[in-house]
N, C-alpha and C positions, 0 to 999 in steps of 0.2 A: 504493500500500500504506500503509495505516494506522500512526502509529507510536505505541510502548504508554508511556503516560503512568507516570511513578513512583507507585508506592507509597509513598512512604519520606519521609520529612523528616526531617534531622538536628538532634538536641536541642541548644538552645544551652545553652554551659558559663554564662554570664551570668543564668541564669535562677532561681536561688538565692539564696534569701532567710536571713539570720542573725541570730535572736535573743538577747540575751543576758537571763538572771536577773536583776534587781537587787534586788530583794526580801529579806530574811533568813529562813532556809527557820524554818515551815512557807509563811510566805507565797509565793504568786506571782505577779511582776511581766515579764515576759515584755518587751519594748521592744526595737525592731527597730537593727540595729547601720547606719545608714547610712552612706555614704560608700566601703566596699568596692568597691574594684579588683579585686580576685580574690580568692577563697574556694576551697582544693584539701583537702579528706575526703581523708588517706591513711591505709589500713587496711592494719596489718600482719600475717599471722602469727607467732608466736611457733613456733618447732619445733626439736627435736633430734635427732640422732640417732637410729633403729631397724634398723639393721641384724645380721642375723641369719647362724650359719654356715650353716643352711640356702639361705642366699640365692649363696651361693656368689660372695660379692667383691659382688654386687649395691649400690649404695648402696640405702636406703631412709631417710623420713624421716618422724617423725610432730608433729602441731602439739599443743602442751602450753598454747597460750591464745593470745589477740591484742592488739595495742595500736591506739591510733586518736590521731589529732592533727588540728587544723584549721589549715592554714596562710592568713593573711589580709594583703592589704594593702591598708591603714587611708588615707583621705585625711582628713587629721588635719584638725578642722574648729573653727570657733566659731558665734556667734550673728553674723548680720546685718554689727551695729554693732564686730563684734572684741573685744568687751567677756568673755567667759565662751566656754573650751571646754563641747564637746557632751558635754551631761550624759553621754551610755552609752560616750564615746569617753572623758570623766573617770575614771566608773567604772572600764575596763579598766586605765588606767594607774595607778589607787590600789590595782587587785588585783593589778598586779605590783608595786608599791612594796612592798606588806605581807609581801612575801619577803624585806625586809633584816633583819627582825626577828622573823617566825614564820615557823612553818612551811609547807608549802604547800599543807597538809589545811584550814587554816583560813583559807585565800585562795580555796578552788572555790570554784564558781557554775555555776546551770547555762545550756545551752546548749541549741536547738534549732536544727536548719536544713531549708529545701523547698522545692520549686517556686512560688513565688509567683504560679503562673497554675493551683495547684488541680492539675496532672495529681499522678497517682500515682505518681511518677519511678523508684522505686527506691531514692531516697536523702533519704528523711524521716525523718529522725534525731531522738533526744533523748540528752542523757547530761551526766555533769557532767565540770568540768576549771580549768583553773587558768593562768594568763598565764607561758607559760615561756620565753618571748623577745621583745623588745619592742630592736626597732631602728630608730634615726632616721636619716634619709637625709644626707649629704652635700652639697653642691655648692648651688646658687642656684636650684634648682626648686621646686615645691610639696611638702609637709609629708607625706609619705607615709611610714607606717609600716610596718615588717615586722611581725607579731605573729604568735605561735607559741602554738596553742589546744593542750596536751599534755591530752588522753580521762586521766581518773579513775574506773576499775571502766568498767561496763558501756555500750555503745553500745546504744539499745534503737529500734526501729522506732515511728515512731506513723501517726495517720492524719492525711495533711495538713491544717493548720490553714486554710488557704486554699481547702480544697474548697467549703466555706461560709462564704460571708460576709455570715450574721448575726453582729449584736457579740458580743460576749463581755468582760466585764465581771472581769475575775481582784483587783483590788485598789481601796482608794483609802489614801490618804493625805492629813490624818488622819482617821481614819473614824468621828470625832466633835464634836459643833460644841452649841453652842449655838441655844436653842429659837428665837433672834431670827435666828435666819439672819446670813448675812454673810462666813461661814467660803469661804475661798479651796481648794477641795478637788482632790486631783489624782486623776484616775480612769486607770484602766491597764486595760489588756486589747487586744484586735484586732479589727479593720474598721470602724475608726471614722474611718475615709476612704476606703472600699472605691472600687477603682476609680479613686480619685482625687478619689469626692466624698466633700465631709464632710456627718457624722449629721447626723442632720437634729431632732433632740429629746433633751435629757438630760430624766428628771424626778428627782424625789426625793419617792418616795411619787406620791400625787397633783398635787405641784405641779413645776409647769415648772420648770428652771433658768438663767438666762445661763449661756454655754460659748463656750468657743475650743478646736478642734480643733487640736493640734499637730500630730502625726503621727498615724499608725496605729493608733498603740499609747498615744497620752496623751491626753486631752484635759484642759484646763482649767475647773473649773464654781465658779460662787458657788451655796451653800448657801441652798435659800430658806429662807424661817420654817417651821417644823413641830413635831411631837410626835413621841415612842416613836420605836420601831424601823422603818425605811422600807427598800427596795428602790431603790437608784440604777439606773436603767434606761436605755439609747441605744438609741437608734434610728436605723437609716440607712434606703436604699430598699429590703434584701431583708424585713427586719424588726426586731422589738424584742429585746435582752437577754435572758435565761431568768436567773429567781432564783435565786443561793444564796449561800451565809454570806459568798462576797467581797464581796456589793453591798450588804453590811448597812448602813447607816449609823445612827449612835445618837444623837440631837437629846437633850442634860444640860440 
């Protein structure tokens, strides 16, 4: 007798990807949070009381809004040589610092997280939020952070950014250079290591540029010589960048 093969595979909790904002809004700089040990989305109800004499002693209860938090723990990192913490790993700990002295509205940033293998999970999230615990570990082990993502307003659904991976080009910094070229420029955006390989052409405008792929989400380009206004373009193996006002670049 034949035996019946599963249907089924169970999703791994590991398989979630977390970006963070670093950009000053309108801009967007999206930059992948590496070094995560675990990433837990808990979503709460908010609800009160509804009960009614009708109900006759019944409890009931009705939901009046929800809360949402990212709980993460961080394997606190530097460069290579020990020399500089990791820039997005910098960032989160200067957006909790900035709570000894402002508020905590003007410490958000946003946040995006998703299946980094493209499925449609269920829990491809966007929303903004703000560093509300930030604990360092004790004892002789490696540098692992607690960090505590507290949701500000709204958790809103998008469509995975990993479903496609053509580049996408969201920023540069700084996004003007001189006509002689030479400017050290930083371009931001996603899959500009798709897979694990890097782009394979930066241009600016029509002309080529030297580049070094960081991660994902950075690459490094020298500015060649040019005129006017040009389209900063990558290209990996699915295809090229599509134009818009992020990848402006302005040759003074």
């Amino acid at each position: 007798m034949a035996t019946t093969p599963t249907t089924r595979v169970t999703t791994l909790a590991r398989t979630h990807r977390l970006d963070a904002d670093t950009a000053t809004y309108p801009a967007v700089q999206y930059q992948q949070v590496y070094g995560q040990e675990d990433l837990k989305l808990i979503e709460e109800l908010r609800t009160e009381e509804d009960e009614m004499h009708e109900g006759a002693g019944a409890m009931r209860e009705t939901n009046t809004g929800y809360s949402w938090r990212l709980e993460l723990k961080l394997a606190y990192s530097t460069n290579l040589a020990g020399t500089s913490i990791d820039a997005v790993h910098a960032f989160l700990r200067s957006r909790f610092k900035m709570h000894r002295a402002q508020r905590v509205e003007e410490a958000e940033f946003g946040v995006r997280f998703y299946n980094r293998d493209g499925l449609d999970s269920g829990h491809d999230h966007e929303g903004r939020c703000y560093v509300k615990s930030w604990t360092m570990p004790g004892g002789k082990g490696a540098d692992r952070i607690d960090v505590v993502l507290q949701g500000q307003g709204a958790l809103t659904d998008i469509t995975n950014p990993a479903a496609d991976l053509t580049p996408v080009v969201t920023g540069l910094d700084p996004a003007t250079g001189a006509e002689a070229g030479g400017e050290i420029i930083n371009i931001f955006g996603q899959h500009f290591k798709a897979g694990g390989v890097d782009a394979t052409d930066v241009d600016f405008g029509a002309n080529a540029a030297d580049f070094t792929v960081v991660n994902d989400s950075h690459i490094v380009a020298v500015a060649p010589a040019g005129t006017s206004t040009v389209q900063v373009q990558v290209t990996n193996a699915t295809g090229a960048s599509a134009d818009t006002a992020a990848d402006n670049y302005i040759y003074t």
